[in-house]
N, C-alpha and C positions, 0 to 999 in steps of 0.2 A: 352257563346261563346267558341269554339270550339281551333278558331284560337291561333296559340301561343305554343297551349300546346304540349305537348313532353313524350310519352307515351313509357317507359324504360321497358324494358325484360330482364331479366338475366335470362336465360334460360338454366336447368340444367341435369344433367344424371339422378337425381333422386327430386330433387325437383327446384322447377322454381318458382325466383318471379317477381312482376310486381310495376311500381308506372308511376302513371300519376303526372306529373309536369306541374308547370307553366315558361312560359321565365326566371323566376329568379330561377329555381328550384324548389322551394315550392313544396311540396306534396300535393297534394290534393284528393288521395287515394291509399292505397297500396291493393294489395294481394298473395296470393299464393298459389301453386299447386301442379301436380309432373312433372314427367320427360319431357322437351322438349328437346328432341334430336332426329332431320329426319332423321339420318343416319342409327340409330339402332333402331327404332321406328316412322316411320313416324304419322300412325294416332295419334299414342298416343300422338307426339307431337301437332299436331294441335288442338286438341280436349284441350290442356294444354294452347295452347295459347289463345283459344276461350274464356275458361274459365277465362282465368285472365284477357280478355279486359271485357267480359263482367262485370264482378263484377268492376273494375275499373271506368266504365265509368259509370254504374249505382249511384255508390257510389259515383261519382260526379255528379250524374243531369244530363249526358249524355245520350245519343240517341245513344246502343250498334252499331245496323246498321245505322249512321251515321261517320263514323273515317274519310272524305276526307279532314277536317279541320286542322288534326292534325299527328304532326310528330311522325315516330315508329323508335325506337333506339331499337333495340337489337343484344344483344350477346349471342350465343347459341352453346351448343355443338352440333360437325356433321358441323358446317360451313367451317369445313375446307375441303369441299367436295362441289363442287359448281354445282353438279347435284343436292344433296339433300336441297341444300341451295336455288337455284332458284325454285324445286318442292315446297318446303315449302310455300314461301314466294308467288306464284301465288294462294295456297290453302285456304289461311288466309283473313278476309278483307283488302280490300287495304287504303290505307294513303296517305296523301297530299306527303308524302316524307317520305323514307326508309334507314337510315344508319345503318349497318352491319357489325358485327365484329365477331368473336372468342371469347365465354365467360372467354376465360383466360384472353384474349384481355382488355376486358371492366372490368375485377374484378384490371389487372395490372392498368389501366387509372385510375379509381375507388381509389384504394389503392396507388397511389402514386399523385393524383391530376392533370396527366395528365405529370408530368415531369419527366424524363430518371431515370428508376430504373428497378429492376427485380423480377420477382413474381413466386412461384411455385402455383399452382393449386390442393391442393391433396384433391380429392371427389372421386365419382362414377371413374371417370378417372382423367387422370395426364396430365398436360400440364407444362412447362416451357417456360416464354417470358421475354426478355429483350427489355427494349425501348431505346434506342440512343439516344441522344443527335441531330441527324441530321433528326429524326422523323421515321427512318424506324426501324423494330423490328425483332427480331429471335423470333421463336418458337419450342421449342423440347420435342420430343414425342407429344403427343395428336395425335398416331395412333390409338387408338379406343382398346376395350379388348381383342380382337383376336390373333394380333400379339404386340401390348404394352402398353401403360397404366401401366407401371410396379412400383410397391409399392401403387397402387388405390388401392382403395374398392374392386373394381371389380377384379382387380389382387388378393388380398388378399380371396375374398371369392371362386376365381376360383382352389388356391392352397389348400384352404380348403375341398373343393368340391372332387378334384382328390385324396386327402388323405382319406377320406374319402370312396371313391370307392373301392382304393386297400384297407385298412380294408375289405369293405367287401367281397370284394376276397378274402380275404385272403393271400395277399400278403404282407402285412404288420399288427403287434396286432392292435387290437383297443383301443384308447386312450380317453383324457378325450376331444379331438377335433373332433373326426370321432363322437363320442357319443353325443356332443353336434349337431353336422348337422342333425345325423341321426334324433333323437328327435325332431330338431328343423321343419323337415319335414314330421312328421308325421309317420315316419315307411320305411322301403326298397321301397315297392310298389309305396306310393307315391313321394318318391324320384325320380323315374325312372319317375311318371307322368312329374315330376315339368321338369324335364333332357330336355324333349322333346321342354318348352318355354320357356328356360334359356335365361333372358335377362340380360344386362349388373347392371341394378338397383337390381336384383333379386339376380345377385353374390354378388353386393354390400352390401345386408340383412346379409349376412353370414360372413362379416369382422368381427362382434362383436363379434362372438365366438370365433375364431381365437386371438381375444385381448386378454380376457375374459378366455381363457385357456392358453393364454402364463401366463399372470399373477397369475395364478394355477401352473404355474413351467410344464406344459407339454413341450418335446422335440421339438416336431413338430412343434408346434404353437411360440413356443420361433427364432424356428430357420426361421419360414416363414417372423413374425417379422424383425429379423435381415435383412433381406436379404430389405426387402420392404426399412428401413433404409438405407440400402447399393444405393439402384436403386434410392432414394430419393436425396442422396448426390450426386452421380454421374450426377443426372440429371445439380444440382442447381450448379455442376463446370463446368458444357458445357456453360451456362450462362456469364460466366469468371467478376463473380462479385468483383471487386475489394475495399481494404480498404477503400477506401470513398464513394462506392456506396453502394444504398439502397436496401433491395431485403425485402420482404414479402412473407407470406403464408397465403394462404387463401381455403377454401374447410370444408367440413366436418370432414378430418382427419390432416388438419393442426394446433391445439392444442394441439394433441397427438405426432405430428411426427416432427414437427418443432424443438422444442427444441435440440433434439436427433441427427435432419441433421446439427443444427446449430452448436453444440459443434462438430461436428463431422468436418466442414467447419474451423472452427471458426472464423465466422461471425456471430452476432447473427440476427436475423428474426427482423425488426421493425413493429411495428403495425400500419395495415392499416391505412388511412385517412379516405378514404370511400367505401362505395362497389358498385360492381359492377356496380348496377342499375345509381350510382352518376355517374360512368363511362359513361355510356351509355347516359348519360345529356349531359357531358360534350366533348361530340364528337359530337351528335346533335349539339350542340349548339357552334361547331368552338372552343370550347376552349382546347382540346387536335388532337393529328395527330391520323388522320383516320388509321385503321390497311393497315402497307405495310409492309408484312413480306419477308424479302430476301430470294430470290429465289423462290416465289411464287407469283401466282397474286390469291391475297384475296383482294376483294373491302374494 
């Protein structure tokens, strides 16, 4: 039976997972994929979502083209765009019922249990959300790689990227960071191919060089570093977390850079409860406040 169950997305710039649960939560298949984000990838994300219902629902005994049974929780980056968020969602199968949020959203719910605390997000991209106490929520930054996202993956591999250029202009030597991109793409030529389908997962590949030669003692990479730290803490004081609130990190590059915003804050980073996807249960299923971000209508 169908009914009941509660099919959770976390759905991300670079990788996306999924779990189908039962009314108590219970798992009863997980899996995973890459990027769902419609903002900056739309088919890629559908084809992402496709993929995780199907294996989910297989893996439970389910009937992929059957979902009118069962509720879809998810939170996804790009939702904060609600062209791309209703494109998406009419693209995908449909569900007895649909709650949607902000993957920052649903990892904040997730990592604090649904009660008033504040979470940084650092992956592919950057979000900051704090929850209130009277259910409504801020959200800062998570404007996408173009104009911010700034101390992401994708911010990190994009100042990589441009250093990288001027090298080979010749506007600046080449170092042990421009030489790891170059290589890591194959040579000039292919570089200029890769230029042309520069997506925000694609910058984000290139953050580990950027680490990887900071910690080689190169300039460049040391001071790109810095800075991402700098935009990271600035982010988490707009938040205005104070001595008795609770604030988390959570993303790909929140093990490495947490620490560092926390002494920097001092406050220190507490560890989730649970992620995302628990998030996305637990808004389904009424026991945390649906995203109402001030000054915006996000359903």
């Amino acid at each position: 039976m169908a009914d009941g169950l509660i099919y959770c997305v976390d759905g991300g710039g670079t990788k996306s997972r999924a779990r189908l649960v039962d009314a108590a939560g219970t798992s009863l298949a997980e899996s995973e994929s890459g990027p769902c984000n419609p903002s900056t990838g739309f088919d890629r994300a559908v084809a992402t979502f496709s993929a995780l219902w199907r294996h989910c629902a297989t893996a439970a005994g389910l009937d992929p083209g059957k979902s009118g049974g069962i509720v879809l929780s998810i939170g996804a980056a790009g939702f904060t765009v609600p062209a791309a968020r209703s494109r998406f969602l009419a693209a995908v199968p449909r569900f007895a019922k649909t709650v949607t949020s902000t993957d920052g959203y649903a990892a904040l719910i997730g990592a604090g249990g649904g009660k008033p605390c504040g979470l940084i997000n650092i992956g592919t991209g950057i979000a900051g959300h704090r929850l209130w106490p009277n259910g409504v929520s801020v959200q800062r930054d998570a404007w996408g790689w173009i104009g911010g996202d700034r101390g992401s993956g994708a911010w990190l591999g994009q100042k990589a990227l441009r250093h990288t250029l001027s090298a080979l202009d010749g506007i600046v030597p080449p170092d042990g960071l421009s030489e790891r991109v170059l290589a890591s793409a194959g040579g000039r030529v292919r570089l200029a191919e890769a230029l042309a389908g520069m997506t925000p997962d694609g910058l984000a590949a290139l953050a580990p060089f950027v680490l990887a030669a900071a910690d080689d003692g190169v300039p460049r990479a040391i001071a790109i570093r810095r800075r991402a730290v700098e935009h990271l803490t600035d982010l988490a004081r707009v938040l205005d977390i104070g001595d008795g609130d609770t604030l988390y990190a959570v993303g790909g590059l929140a093990d490495l850079f947490a620490p560092c915003v926390g002494k920097r804050l001092g406050h220190a980073f507490a560890r989730p409860e649970a992620d995302a996807m628990h998030g996305c249960y637990l808004l389904a299923a009424g026991r945390a406040p649906v995203e109402r971000v001030i000054g915006e209508d996000v359903p």
